[in-house]
C-alpha positions as a Markdown table, in Angstrom:
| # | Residue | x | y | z |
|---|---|---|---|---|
| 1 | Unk | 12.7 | 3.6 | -6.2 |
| 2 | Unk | 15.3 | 6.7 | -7.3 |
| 3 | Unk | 15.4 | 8.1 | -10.3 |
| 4 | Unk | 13.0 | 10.0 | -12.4 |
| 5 | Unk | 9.5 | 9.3 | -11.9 |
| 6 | Unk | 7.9 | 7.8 | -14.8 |
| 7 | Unk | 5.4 | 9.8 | -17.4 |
| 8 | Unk | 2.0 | 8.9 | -17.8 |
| 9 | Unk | 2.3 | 7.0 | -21.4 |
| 10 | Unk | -0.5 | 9.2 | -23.1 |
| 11 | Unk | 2.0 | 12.2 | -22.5 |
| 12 | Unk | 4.7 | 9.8 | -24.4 |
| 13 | Unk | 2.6 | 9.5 | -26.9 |
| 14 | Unk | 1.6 | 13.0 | -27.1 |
| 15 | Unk | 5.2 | 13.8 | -27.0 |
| 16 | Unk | 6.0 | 11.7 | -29.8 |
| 17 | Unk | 7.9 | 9.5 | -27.5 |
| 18 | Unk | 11.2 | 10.9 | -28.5 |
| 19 | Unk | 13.4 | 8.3 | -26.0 |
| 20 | Unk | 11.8 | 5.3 | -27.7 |
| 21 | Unk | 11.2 | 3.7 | -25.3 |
| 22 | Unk | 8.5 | 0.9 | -25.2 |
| 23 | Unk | 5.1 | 2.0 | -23.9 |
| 24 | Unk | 2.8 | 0.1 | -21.8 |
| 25 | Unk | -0.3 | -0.8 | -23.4 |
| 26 | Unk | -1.6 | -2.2 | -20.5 |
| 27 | Unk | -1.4 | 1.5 | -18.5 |
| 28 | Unk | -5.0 | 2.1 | -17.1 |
| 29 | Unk | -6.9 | 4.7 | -19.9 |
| 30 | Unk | -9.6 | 7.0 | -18.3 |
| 31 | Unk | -12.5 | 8.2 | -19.1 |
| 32 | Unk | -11.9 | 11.1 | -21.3 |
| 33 | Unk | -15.1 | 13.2 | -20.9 |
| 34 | Unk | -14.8 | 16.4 | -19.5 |
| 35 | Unk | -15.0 | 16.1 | -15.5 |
| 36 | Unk | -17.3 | 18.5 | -13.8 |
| 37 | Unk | -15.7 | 21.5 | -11.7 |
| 38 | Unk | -15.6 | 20.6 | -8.1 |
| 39 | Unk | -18.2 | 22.2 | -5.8 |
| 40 | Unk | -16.9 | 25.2 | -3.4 |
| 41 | Unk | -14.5 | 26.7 | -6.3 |
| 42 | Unk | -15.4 | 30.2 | -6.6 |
| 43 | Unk | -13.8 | 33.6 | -7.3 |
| 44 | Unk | -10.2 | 33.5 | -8.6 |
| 45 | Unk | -10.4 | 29.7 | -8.7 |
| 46 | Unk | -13.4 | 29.1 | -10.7 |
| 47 | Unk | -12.0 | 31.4 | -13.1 |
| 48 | Unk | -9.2 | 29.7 | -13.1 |
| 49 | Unk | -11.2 | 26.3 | -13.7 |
| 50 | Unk | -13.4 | 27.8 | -16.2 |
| 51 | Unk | -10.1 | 28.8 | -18.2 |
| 52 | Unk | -7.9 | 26.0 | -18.2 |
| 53 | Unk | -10.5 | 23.2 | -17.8 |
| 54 | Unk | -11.8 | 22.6 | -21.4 |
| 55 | Unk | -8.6 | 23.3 | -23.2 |
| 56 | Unk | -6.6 | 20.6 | -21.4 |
| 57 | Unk | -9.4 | 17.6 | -21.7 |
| 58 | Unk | -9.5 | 18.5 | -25.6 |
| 59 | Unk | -5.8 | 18.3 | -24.7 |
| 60 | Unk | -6.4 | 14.8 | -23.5 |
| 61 | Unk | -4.7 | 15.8 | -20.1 |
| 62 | Unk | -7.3 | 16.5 | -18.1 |
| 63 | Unk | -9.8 | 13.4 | -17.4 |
| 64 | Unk | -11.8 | 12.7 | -14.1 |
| 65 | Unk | -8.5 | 11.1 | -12.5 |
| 66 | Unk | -7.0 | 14.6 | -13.5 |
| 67 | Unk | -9.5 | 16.8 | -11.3 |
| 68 | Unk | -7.3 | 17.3 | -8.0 |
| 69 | Unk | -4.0 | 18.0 | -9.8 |
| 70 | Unk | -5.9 | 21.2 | -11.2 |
| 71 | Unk | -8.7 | 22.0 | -8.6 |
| 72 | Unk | -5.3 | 22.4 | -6.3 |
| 73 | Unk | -3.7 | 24.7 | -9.5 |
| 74 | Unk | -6.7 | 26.5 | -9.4 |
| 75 | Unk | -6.8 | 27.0 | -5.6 |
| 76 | Unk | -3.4 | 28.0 | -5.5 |
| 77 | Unk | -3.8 | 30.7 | -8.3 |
| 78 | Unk | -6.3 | 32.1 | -6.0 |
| 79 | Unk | -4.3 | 32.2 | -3.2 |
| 80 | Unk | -1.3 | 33.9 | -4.9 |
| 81 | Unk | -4.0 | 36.6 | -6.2 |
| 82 | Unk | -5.2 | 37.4 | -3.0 |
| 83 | Unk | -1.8 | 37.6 | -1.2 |
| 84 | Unk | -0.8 | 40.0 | -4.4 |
| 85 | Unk | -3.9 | 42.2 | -4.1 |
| 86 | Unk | -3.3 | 42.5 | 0.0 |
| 87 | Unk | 0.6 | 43.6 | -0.9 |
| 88 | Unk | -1.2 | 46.2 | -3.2 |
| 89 | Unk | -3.6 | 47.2 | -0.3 |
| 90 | Unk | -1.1 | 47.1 | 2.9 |
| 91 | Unk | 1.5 | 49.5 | 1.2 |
| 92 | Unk | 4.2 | 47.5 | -0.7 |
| 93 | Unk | 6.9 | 45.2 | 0.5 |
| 94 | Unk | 7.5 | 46.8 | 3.4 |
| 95 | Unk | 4.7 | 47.7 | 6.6 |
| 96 | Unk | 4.8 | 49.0 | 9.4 |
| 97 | Unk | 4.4 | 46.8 | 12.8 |
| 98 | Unk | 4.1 | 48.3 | 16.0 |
| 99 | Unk | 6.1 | 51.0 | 14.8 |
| 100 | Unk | 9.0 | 49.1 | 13.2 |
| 101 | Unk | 9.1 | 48.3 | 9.3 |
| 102 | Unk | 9.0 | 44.8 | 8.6 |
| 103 | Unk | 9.2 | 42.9 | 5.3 |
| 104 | Unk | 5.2 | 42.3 | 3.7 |
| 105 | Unk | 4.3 | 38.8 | 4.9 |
| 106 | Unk | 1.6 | 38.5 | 1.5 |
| 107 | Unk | 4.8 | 38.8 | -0.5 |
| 108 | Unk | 6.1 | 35.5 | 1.2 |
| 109 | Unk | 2.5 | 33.6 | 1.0 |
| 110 | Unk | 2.8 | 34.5 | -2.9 |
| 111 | Unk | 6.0 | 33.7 | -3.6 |
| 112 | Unk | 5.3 | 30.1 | -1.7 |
| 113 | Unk | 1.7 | 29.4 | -3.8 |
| 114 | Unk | 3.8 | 30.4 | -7.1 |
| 115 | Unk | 6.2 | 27.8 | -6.0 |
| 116 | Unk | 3.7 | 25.3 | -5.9 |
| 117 | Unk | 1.8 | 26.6 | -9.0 |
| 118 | Unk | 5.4 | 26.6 | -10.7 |
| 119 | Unk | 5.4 | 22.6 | -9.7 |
| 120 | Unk | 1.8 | 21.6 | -10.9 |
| 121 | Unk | 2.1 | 24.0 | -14.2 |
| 122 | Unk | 4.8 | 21.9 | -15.3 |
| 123 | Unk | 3.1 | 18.3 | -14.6 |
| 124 | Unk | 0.0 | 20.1 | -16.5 |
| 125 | Unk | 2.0 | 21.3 | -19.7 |
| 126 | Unk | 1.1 | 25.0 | -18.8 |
| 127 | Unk | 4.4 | 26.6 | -19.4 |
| 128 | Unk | 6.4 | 27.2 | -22.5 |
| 129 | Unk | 9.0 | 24.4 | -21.4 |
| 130 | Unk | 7.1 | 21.7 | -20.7 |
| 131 | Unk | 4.9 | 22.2 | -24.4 |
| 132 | Unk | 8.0 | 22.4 | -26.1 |
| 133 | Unk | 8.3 | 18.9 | -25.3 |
| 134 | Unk | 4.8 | 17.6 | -26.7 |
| 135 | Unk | 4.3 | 17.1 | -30.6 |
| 136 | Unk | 0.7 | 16.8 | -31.5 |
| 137 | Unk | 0.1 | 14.6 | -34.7 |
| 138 | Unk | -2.4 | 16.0 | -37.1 |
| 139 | Unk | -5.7 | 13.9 | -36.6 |
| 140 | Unk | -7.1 | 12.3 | -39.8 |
| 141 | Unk | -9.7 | 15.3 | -40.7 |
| 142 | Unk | -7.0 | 17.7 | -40.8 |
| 143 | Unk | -4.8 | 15.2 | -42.6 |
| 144 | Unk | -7.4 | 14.6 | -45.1 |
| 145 | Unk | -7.7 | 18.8 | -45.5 |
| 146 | Unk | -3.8 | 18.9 | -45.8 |
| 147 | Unk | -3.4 | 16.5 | -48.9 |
| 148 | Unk | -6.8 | 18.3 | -50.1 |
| 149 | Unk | -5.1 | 21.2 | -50.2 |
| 150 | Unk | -1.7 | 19.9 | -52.0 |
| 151 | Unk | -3.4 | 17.8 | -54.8 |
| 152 | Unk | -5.0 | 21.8 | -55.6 |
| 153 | Unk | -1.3 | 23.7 | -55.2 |
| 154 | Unk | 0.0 | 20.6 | -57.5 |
| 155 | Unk | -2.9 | 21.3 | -59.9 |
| 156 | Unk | -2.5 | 25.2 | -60.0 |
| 157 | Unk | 1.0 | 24.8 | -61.0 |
């Protein structure tokens, strides 16, 4: 099939479904809790994990289905840390091999994971573009607090 690939209808919805279009009510729904961090992360990536994790399943984008989209963000992050951290420690952009100066091949690893990470940040809603394009709807406690707060600025005047 060509064409765009479909989104997930809980990122319509979370959107605000601005095309309209009909959603399917009958799209699988998993289990929201907040999925354990998979074993063997560890430096950079359990950082990462320890970051991102529990904002994005409050988020409702992150469920136990979720777990490999952002244990391979995670791993990636790591990886384009390192390469960065061994440009920093071999001399720059350029080092020396066998006598001849060659480009850095950490700068190429890095530039390849960010690629990657560029991909998955965007399927994640990590970047400023991609959140531009969710609405969040005001759940009913802070609607409740909103028209609390109106009925005492109509009062005061």
């Amino acid at each position: 099939m060509k064409g765009r690939k479909p989104k997930p209808s809980a990122l319509r919805e979370f959107e605000g479904n601005p095309g309209n279009r009909p959603i399917n009510d009958d799209e699988p729904k998993p289990d929201p809790s907040m999925p354990e961090m998979p074993k063997g992360l560890t430096g950079d990536a359990r950082k990462c994990w320890e970051s991102l994790a529990p904002e994005l399943n409050e988020l409702g984008i992150l469920t136990k289905l979720d777990v490999g989209g952002l244990e391979s963000y995670c791993r990636l992050y790591a990886v384009a840390r390192e390469c960065w951290r061994k440009v920093k420690q071999t001399g720059g952009p350029v080092v020396m091999v066998a006598g001849k100066a060659e480009r850095n091949p950490y700068i190429a690893e890095a530039h390849r994971a960010e690629q990657l990470l560029h991909k998955i940040r965007s399927e994640l809603g990590l970047n400023a573009t991609s959140r531009t394009r969710i609405a969040v709807k005001p759940s009913e406690s802070e609607d409740d607090v909103l028209s609390l707060l109106s009925l005492d600025q109509g009062q005061a005047a």
